[in-house]
C-alpha positions as CSV (number, residue, x, y, z in Angstrom):
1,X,23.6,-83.7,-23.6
2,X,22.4,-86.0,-21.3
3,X,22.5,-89.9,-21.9
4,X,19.1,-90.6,-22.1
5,X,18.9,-88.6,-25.5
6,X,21.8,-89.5,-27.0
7,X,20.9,-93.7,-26.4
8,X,17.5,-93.0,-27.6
9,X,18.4,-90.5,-30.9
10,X,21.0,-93.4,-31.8
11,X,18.1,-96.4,-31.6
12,X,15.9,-94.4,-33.7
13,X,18.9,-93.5,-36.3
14,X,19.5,-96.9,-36.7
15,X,15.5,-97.2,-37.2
16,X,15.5,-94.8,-39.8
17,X,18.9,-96.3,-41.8
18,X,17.1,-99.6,-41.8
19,X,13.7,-98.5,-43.1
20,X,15.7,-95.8,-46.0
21,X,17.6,-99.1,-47.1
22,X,14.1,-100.8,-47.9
23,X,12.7,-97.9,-49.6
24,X,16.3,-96.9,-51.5
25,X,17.4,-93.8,-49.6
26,X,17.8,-90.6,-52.1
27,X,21.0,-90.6,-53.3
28,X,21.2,-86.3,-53.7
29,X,22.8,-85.0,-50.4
30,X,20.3,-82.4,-48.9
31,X,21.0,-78.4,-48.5
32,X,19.7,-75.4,-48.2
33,X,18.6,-73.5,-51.2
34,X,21.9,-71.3,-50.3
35,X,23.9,-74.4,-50.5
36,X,24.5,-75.0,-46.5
37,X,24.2,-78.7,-45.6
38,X,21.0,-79.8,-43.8
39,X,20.7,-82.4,-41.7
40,X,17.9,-85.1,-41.3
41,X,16.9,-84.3,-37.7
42,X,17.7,-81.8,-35.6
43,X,18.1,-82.0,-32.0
44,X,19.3,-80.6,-28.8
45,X,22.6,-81.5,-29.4
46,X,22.7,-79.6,-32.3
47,X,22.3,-76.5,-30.5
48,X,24.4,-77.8,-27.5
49,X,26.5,-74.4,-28.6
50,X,23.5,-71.5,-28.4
51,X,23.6,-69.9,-25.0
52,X,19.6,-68.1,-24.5
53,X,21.2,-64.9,-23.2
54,X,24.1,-64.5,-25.3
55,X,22.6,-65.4,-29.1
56,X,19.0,-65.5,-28.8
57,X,18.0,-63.4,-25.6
58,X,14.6,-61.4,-25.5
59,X,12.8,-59.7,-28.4
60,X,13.5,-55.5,-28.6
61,X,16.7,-56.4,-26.8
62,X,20.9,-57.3,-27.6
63,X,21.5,-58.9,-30.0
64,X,17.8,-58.4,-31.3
65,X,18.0,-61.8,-32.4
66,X,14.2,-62.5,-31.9
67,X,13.2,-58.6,-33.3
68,X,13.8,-54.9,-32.5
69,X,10.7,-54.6,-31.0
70,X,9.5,-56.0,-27.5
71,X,6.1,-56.8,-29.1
72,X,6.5,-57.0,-32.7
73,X,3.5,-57.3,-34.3
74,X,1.3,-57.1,-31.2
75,X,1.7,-53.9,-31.0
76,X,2.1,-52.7,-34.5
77,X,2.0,-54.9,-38.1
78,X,4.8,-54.2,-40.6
79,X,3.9,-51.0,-42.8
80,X,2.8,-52.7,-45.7
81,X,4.2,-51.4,-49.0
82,X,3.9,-52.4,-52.9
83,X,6.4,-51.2,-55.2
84,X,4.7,-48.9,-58.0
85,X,5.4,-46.9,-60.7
86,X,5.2,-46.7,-64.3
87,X,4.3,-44.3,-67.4
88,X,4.0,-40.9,-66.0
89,X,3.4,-39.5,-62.9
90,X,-0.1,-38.6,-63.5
91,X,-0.4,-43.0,-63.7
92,X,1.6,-43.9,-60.9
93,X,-0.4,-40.7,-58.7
94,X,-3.3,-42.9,-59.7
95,X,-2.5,-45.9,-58.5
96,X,-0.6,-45.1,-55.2
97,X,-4.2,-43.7,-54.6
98,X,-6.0,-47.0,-55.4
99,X,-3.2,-48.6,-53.5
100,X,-4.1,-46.2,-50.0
101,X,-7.4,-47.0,-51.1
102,X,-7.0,-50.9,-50.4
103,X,-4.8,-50.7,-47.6
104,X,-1.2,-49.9,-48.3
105,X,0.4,-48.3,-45.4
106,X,3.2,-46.9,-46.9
107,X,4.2,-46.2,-50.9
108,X,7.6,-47.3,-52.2
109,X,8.4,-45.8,-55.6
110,X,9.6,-47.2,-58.4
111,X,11.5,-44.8,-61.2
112,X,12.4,-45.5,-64.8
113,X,15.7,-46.3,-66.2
114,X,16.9,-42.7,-67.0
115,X,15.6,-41.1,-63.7
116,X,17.9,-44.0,-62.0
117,X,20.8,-43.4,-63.8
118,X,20.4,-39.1,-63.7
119,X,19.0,-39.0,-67.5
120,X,15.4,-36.3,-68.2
121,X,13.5,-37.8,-70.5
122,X,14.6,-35.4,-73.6
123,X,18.4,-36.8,-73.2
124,X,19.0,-39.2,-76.6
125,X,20.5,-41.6,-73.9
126,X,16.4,-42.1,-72.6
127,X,15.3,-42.9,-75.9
128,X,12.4,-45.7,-75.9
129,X,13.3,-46.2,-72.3
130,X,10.6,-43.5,-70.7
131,X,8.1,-44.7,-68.2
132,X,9.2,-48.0,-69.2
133,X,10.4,-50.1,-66.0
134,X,9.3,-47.0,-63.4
135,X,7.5,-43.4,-63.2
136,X,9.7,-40.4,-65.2
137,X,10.6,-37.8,-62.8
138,X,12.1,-34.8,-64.2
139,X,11.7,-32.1,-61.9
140,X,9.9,-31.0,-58.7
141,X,7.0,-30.7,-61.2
142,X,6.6,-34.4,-61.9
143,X,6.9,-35.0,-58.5
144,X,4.6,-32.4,-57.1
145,X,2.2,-34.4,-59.8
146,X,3.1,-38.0,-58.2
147,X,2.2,-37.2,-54.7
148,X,-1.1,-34.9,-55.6
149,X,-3.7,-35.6,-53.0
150,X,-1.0,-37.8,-50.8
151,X,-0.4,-36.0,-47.6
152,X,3.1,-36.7,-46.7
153,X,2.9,-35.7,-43.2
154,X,0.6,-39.4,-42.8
155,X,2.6,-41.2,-45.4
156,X,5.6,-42.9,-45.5
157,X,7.6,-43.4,-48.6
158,X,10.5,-45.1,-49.8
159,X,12.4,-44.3,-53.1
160,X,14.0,-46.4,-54.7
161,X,17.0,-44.3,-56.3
162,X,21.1,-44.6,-55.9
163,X,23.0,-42.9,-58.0
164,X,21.2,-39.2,-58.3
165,X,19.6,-40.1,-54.4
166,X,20.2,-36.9,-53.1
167,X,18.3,-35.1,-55.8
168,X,15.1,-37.2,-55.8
169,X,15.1,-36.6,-51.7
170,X,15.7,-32.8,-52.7
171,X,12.3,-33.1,-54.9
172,X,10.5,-34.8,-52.4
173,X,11.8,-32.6,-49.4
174,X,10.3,-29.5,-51.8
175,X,7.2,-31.1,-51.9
176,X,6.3,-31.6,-48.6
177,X,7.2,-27.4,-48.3
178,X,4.4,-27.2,-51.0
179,X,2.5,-29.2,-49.0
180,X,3.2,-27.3,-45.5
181,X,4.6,-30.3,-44.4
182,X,8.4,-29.5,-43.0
183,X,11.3,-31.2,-43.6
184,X,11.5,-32.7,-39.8
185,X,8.1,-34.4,-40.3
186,X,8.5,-36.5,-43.2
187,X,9.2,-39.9,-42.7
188,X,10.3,-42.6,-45.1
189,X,13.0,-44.1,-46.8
190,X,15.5,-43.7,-50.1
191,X,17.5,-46.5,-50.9
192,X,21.1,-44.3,-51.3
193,X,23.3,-47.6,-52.0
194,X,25.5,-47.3,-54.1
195,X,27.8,-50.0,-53.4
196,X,25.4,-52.8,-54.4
197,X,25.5,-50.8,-57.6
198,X,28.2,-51.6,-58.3
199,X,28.2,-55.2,-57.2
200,X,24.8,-56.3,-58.6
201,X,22.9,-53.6,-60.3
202,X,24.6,-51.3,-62.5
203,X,22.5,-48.1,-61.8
204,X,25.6,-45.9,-60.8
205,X,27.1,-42.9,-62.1
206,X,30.3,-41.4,-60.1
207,X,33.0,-43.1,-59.0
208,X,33.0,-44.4,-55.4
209,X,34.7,-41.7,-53.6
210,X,32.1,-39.0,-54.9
211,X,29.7,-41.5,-54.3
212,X,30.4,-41.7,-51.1
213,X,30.8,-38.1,-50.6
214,X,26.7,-37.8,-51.6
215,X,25.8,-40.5,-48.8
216,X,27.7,-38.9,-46.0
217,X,25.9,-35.5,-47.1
218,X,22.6,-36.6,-46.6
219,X,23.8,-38.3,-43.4
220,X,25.2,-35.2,-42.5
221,X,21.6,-33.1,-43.8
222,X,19.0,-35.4,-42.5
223,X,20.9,-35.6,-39.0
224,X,20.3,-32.0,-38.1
225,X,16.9,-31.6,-40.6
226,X,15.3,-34.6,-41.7
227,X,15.7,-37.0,-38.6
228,X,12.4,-39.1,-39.4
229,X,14.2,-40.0,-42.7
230,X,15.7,-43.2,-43.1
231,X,19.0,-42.2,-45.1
232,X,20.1,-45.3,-46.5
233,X,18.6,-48.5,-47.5
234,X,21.7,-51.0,-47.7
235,X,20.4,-53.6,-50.5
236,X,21.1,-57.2,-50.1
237,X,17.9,-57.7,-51.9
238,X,19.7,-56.9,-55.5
239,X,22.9,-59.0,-54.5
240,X,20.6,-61.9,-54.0
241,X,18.7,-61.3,-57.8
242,X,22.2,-61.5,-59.1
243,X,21.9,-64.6,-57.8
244,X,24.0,-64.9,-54.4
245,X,23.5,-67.3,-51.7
246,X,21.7,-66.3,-48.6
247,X,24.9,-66.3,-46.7
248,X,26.2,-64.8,-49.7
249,X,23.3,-62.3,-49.0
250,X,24.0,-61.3,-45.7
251,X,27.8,-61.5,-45.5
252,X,28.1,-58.5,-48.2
253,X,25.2,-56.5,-47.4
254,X,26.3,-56.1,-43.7
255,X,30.1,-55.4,-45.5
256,X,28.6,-52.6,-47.3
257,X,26.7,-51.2,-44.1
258,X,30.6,-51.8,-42.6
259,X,31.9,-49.7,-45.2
260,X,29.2,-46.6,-45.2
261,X,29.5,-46.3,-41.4
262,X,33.3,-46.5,-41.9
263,X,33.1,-43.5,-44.4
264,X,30.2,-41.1,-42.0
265,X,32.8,-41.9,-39.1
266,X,35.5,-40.4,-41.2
267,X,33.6,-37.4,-41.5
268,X,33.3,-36.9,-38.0
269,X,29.7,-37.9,-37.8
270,X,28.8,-40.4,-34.6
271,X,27.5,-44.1,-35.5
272,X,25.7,-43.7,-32.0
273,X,23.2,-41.1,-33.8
274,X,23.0,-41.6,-37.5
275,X,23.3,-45.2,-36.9
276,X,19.4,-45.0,-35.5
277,X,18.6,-44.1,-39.5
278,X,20.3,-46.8,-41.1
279,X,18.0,-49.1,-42.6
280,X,18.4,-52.6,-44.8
281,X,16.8,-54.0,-47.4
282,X,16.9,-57.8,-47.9
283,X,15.2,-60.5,-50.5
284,X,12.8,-62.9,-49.4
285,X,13.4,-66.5,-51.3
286,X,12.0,-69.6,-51.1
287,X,13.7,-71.9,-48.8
288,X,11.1,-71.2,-46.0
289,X,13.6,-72.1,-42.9
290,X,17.0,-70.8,-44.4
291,X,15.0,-67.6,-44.9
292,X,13.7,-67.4,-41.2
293,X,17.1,-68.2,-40.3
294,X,18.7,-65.8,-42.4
295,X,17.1,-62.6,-41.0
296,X,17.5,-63.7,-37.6
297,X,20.9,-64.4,-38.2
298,X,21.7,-60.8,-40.1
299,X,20.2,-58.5,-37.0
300,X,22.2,-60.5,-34.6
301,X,25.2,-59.7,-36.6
302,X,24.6,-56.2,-37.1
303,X,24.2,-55.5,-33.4
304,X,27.5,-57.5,-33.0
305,X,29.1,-55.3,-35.7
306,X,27.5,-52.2,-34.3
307,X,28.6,-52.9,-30.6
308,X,31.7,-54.7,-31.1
309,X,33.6,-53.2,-34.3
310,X,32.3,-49.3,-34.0
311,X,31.6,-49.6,-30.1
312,X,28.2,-48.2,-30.5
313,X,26.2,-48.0,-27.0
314,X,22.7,-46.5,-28.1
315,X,20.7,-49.6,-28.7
316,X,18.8,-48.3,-31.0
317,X,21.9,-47.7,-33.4
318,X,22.7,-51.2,-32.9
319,X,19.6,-52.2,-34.5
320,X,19.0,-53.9,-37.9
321,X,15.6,-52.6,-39.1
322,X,14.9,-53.9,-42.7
323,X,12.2,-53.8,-45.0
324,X,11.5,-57.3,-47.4
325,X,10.7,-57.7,-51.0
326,X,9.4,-61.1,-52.0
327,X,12.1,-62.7,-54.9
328,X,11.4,-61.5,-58.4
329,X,14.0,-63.8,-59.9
330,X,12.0,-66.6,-57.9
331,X,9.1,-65.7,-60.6
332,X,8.0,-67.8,-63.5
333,X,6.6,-66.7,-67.0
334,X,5.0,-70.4,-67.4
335,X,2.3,-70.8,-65.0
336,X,2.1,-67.1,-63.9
337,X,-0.7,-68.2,-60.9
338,X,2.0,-70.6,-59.1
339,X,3.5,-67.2,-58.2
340,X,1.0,-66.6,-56.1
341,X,2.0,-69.4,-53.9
342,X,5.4,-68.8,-54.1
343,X,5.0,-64.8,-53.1
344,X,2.8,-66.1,-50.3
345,X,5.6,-68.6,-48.8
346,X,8.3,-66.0,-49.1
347,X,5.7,-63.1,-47.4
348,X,5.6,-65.7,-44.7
349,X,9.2,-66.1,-44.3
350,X,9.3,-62.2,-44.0
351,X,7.3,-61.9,-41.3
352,X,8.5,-64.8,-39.5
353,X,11.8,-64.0,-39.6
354,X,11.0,-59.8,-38.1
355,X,10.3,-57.5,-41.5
356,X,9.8,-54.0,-40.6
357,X,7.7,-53.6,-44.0
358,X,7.2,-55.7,-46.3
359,X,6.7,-55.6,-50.3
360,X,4.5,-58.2,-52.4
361,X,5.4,-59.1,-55.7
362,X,2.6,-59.6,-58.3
363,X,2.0,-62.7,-60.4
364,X,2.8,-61.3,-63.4
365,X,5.9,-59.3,-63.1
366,X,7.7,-62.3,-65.3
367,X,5.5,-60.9,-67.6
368,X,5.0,-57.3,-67.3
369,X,4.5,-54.6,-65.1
370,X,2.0,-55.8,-62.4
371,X,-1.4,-55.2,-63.3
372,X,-3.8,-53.5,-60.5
373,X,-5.4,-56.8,-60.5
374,X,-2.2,-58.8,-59.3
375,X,-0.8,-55.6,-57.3
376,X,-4.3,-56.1,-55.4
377,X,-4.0,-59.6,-54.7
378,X,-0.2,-59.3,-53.5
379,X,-1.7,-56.9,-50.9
380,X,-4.4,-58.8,-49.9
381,X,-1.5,-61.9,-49.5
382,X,0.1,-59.4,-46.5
383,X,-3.3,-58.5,-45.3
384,X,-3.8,-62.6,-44.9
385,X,-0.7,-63.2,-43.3
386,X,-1.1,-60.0,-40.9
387,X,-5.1,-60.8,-39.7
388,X,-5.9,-64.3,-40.5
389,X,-2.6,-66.4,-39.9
390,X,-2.2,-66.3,-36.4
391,X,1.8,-66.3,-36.4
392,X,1.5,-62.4,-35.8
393,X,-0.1,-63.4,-32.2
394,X,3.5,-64.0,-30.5
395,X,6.9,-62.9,-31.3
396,X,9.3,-64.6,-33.1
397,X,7.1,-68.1,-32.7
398,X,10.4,-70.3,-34.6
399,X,12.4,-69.5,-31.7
400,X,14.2,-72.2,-30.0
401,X,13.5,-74.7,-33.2
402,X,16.3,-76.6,-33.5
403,X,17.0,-76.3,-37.1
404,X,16.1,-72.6,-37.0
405,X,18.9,-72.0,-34.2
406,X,21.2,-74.0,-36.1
407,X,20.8,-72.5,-39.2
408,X,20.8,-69.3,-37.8
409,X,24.5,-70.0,-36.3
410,X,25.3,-71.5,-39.8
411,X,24.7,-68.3,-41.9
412,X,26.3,-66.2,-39.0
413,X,29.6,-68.8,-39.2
414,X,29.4,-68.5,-43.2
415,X,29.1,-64.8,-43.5
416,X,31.5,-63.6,-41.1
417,X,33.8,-66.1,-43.1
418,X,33.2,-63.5,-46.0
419,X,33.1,-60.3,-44.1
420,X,36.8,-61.5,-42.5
421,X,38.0,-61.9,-45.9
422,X,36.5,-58.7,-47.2
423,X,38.7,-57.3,-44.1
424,X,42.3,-58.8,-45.1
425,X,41.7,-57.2,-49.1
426,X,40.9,-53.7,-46.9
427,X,37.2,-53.3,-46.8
428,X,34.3,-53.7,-48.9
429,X,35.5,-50.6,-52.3
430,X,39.2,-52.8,-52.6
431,X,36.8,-56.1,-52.8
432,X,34.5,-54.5,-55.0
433,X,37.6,-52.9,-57.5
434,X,38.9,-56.6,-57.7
435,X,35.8,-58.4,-58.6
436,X,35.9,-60.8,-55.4
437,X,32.5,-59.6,-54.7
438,X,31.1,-60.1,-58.4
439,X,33.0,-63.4,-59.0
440,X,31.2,-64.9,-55.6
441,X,28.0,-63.9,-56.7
442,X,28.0,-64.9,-60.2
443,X,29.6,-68.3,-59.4
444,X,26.5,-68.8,-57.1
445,X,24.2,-68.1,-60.0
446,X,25.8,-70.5,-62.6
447,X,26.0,-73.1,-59.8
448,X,22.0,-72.6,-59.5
449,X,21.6,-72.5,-62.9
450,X,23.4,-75.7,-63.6
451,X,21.3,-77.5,-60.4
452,X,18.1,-76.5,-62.8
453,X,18.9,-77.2,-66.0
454,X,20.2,-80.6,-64.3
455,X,16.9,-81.1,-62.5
456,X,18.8,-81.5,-59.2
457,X,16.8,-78.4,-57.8
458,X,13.1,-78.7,-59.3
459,X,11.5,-75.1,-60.3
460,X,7.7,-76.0,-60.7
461,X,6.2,-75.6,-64.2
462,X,9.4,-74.7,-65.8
463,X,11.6,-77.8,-65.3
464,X,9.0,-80.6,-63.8
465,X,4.8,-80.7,-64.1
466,X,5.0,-78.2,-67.2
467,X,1.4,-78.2,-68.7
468,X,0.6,-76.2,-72.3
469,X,-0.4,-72.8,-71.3
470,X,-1.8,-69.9,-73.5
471,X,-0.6,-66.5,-71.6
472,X,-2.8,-64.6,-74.3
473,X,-6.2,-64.0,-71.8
474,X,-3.9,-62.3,-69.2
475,X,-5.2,-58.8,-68.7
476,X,-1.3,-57.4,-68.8
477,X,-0.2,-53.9,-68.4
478,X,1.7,-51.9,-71.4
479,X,3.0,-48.6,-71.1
480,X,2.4,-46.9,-74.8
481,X,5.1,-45.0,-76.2
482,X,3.5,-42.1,-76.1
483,X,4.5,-41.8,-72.8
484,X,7.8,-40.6,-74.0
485,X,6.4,-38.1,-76.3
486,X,4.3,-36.5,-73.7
487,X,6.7,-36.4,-70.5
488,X,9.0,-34.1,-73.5
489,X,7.0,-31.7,-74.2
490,X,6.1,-31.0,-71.0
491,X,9.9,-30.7,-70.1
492,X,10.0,-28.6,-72.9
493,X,7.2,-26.3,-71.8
494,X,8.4,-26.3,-67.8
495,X,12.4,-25.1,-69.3
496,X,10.2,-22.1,-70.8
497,X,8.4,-20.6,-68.7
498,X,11.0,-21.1,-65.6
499,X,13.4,-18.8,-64.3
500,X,16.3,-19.9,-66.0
501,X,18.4,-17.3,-64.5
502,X,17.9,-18.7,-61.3
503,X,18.2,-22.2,-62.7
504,X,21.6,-21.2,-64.2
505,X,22.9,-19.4,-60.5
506,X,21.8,-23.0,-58.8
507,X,23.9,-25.1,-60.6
508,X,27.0,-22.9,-61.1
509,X,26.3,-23.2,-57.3
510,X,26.4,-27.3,-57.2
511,X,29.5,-27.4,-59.7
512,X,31.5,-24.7,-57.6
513,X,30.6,-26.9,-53.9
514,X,31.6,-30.2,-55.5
515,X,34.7,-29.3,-56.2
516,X,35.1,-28.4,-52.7
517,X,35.2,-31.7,-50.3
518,X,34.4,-29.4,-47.1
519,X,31.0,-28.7,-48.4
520,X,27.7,-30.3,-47.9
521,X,26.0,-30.6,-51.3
522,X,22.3,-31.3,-50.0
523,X,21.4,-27.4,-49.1
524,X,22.7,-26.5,-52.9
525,X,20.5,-29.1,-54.6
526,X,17.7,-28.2,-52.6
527,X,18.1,-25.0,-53.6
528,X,18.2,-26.0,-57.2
529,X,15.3,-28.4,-57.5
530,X,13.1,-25.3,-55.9
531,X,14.1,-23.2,-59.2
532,X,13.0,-25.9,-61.1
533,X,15.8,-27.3,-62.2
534,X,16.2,-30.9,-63.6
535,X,17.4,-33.7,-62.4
536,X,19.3,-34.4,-65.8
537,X,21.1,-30.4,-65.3
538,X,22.2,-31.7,-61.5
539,X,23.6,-34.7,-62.4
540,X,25.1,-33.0,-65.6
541,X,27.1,-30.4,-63.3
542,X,28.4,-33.5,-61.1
543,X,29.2,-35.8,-63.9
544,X,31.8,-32.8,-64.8
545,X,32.9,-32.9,-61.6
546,X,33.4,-36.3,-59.9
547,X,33.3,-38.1,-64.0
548,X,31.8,-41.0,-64.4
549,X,32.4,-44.5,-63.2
550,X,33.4,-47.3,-65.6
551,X,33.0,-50.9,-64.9
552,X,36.2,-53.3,-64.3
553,X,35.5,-57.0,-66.0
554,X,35.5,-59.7,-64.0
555,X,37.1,-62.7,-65.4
C-alpha cells in the first residue's frame, strides 16, 4: 500500500478517535449480524490480499464470483417465484393462477405437513394437520387438479418436498404426459435434501443411506430423461431459520452439496454432467452487506470445490445457481407492515448479491398464511427492485467495495474453517450422527436470542419503538377444517373406482426393487403414481423397507 494512504488513513484515524472521545464512543464492539467483526472503515489495504483474476475475475466466468451469467440481469431478470399453497388443490390451483396473472414467472409449491413427511390425508397420523401449512397432495389426481389450466411446457416449478421427493416428481412428471408435455421439456426444480432434514427441519423419513439411495436415483433418471430438471435444491435457507450464522449458512450447505456429489460419484455417475443440475437454495437476512457478501462468497466456493476437490472441468458444473427466499424467522407478529421493509431490504440483498429466482415473503406470514393481498404486494416488491431500482442496469454493481471484498474473503475463511472440520469427523452424515452440525446451529440461535432479549441487537417493534397495536382489522387467511373432511372422501372415492389390481402389482413392484441396491427406483414409482396410487401406499412400501429414521439428541 503505498505511503501516501497509509500517512493520510492514520491522520484521519487519529481525527476520528479525537472527535468519538467528545461524543463518548459506543462502547458495544461492532459485527456482522453473523457475528464476524466489522471494522470502522474499509480501505485498500484491507483488500491488499484480493487478486482481480484469481477471486473476483469477470461475471459468467471462474470462480463466478461476480455471477454465472455474463450479463446477469441485462439479459434476463431472476424468475420471480412466491411460495403458495394451502387448503386443497382446487385453492392453491386458484391462486397460482392469480399469481401468473400478476406476474409470477415461475410457481414454487408449498405442501402440507403429511404430504412432506409421506402421510394421505386419511392416515390418523394427518389428523387436524390437512391443508394446514401447504396444499394436500394425495395422488396424481390432486395434482392433475393443482396444475389445471397451467401449461407446464411454459412454466417452471419448484417443489418443495424431501423425504417422499421422488414421488411428488413422479406426479408431476405424469402430469405433464396428461398434458402432452414430455418428460425432457419440463423444467423446474424439487428441493430433494435430505440432509438439512436432518440438521434443521425434521421432515425426513428413512434413514440416510436409503435416503441417499432416492437422490442418486433421480440423478441417475433425470440425467438420461428429465435434463431440464433441477434435481436437487441443497437448502441453506432452513439451516439459517434454525438460526445459524451466515457463515454458519454457507459452510454446511456447501458440506451437504460435498456430501451428495460424493454419493452420485459413488454410483458411477460424472459431477461434470449432473453437476450442471445441481441447484442451492439460500436465506436472505437482514444484514444488507454480510448478505451481498455471503452469496458472492458461496459461488466462489463452490466453483473452488467443484474444480479443485472433484476436478470438474465443464464450467457450467462448477456453477452455483441458487434461488433466494427472503427470512421468515426475520418476521414480526407486532407491527406486521415493518415486514414490508424488512422483505424489501433482504429482496435487495438477493439480487445484489446474483439470485437466480427469488421468493418474497408476505407481511403476514407471523401471522398466518399470506393473504392474496400481502402475496401481491411481495411481488410487486420484486417487480420494484427488477424495473424501477436501477441496480439491475450493471452486473454485480458492489464489486470492488471494500468492505464487500473483505467480507466476502471473511465468510470464505470462516466456512472453509467448518467444512475442514466436517472433513477430519469424515464428511458431512458422521457430523450430522454426532450432533456437531446441530450443536453449532443451535448455539448460534441462543447466542442471538440472548443479544435480543439483552437489547444488544435491536429488533424494531418487538424489543425497541413498540407502539399498542390491534392485529384484529387484518384481512388474515384461515384454512377451515373442512378441508380435511373433503380431501377424504375424495381419497375415499378415487381408492374405489381405481384399478386396484394394478395399484397392488405397482407397489409389490417398489417393495421388491428397494430391496435390491442395483435398481433405480424412479421408473417403478412412476409407474405406480400412473395407477393411481398414493403417495401414503409408496412411502408405506419403503418405510418397510429402508425403516424409518429416528432422531439422536443433542446435548
Amino acid at each position: 500500500m503505498n505511503t501516501e494512504y497509509k500517512e493520510a488513513r492514520a491522520k484521519f484515524e487519529a481525527g476520528v478517535a479525537k472527535s468519538l472521545q467528545k461524543h463518548k464512543e459506543r462502547k458495544e464492539s461492532f459485527s456482522t449480524g453473523g457475528g464476524l467483526p466489522l471494522g470502522r472503515l474499509y480501505g485498500p489495504d484491507d483488500v491488499e490480499s484480493v487478486d482481480y483474476m484469481r477471486d473476483i475475475g469477470f461475471p459468467g466466468e471462474y470462480p463466478f464470483t461476480r455471477g454465472v451469467q455474463p450479463t446477469m440481469y441485462r439479459g434476463r431478470f431472476w424468475t420471480m417465484r412466491q411460495y403458495a399453497g394451502f387448503a386443497s388443490a382446487e385453492e392453491s390451483n386458484e391462486r397460482y393462477r392469480y399469481l401468473l396473472s400478476q406476474g409470477t414467472t415461475g410457481l414454487s409449491v408449498a405442501f402440507d405437513l403429511p404430504t412432506q413427511i409421506g402421510y394421505d390425508s386419511d392416515d390418523p397420523m394427518a389428523q387436524g394437520e390437512c391443508g394446514k401449512v401447504g396444499v394436500a397432495i394425495d395422488s396424481l389426481q390432486d395434482m392433475e387438479i393443482l396444475f389445471d389450466q397451467i401449461p407446464l411446457d411454459k412454466v417452471s416449478t419448484s417443489m418443495t418436498i424431501n423425504a417422499p421427493a421422488s414421488v411428488l416428481l413422479a406426479m408431476y412428471i405424469c402430469v405433464g404426459e396428461k398434458q402432452g408435455v414430455p418428460m425432457d421439456v419440463l423444467s423446474g426444480t424439487i428441493q430433494n435434501d435430505i440432509l438439512k432434514e436432518y440438521i434443521a427441519r425434521g421432515t425426513y423419513i428413512f434413514p440416510p443411506k436409503p435416503s441417499m439411495r432416492l437422490i442418486t436415483d433421480i440423478f441417475e433418471f433425470c440425467s438420461e430423461n428429465v435434463p431440464k430438471w433441477n434435481t436437487i435444491s441443497i437448502s441453506g435457507y432452513h439451516i439459517r431459520e434454525a438460526g445459524s450464522t451466515a457463515a454458519q449458512e454457507v459452510a454446511f450447505t456447501l458440506a451437504d452439496g460435498i456430501a451428495y456429489v460424493e454419493a452420485a460419484a459413488r454410483k458411477g455417475l460424472d459431477p461434470n454432467v449432473f453437476g450442471e443440475r445441481l441447484s442451492f437454495f439460500f436465506n436472505a437476512h437482514n444484514d444488507f452487506l454480510e448478505e451481498v457478501a455471503k452469496f458472492r462468497a458461496a459461488r466462489r466456493m463452490w466453483a473452488r470445490i467443484m474444480k479443485d476437490r472433484f476436478g470438474v472441468t465443464n464450467p457450467k458444473a462448477q456453477m452455483l445457481r441458487f434461488h433466494t427466499q427472503t427470512g421468515g424467522s426475520t418476521l414480526t407478529a407486532q407491527q406486521p407492515e415493518n415486514n414490508i421493509v424488512r422483505v424489501t431490504m433482504q429482496a435487495l440483498a438477493a439480487v445484489l448479491g446474483g439470485t437466480q429466482s427469488l421468493h418474497t415473503n408476505s407481511m403476514d406470514e407471523a401471522l398466518a398464511l399470506p393473504s392474496e393481498k400481502s402475496v401481491g404486494i411481495a411481488l410487486k416488491t420484486q417487480q420494484i427492485i427488477a424495473y424501477e431500482s436501477g441496480v439491475t442496469n450493471t452486473v454485480d454493481p458492489l464489486a470492488g467495495s471494500y468492505v464487500v471484498e473483505s467480507l466476502t474473503n471473511e465468510i470464505e475463511k470462516k466456512a472453509f474453517e467448518y467444512i475442514g472440520q466436517i472433513d477430519d469427523m469424515g464428511g458431512m452424515l458422521t457430523a450430522i450422527e454426532k450432533g456437531y452440525v446441530q450443536k453449532h446451529i443451535q448455539d448460534a440461535a441462543y447466542d442471538y436470542q440472548r443479544s435480543v432479549e439483552a437489547k444488544e441487537s435491536i429488533v424494531v417493534g418487538v424489543n425497541k419503538f413498540q407502539v399498542r397495536e390491534d392485529n384484529r382489522e387484518m384481512n388474515l387467511l384461515t384454512v377451515d377444517a373442512s378441508v380435511g373432511e373433503r380431501q377424504i372422501a375424495k381419497l375415499r372415492k378415487l381408492k374405489e373406482n381405481r384399478d386396484n389390481l394394478a395399484v397392488k402389482n405397482a407397489l409389490e413392484d417398489i417393495r421388491a426393487a428397494a430391496a435390491d441396491d442395483s435398481r433405480n427406483l424412479m421408473p417403478l414409482i412412476i409407474n405406480a403414481v400412473r395407477s393411481y396410487a398414493t403417495e401414503g401406499e409408496i412411502c408405506g412400501v419403503l418405510r418397510n423397507v429402508f425403516g424409518e429414521y429416528t432422531e439422536n439428541i443433542v446435548l
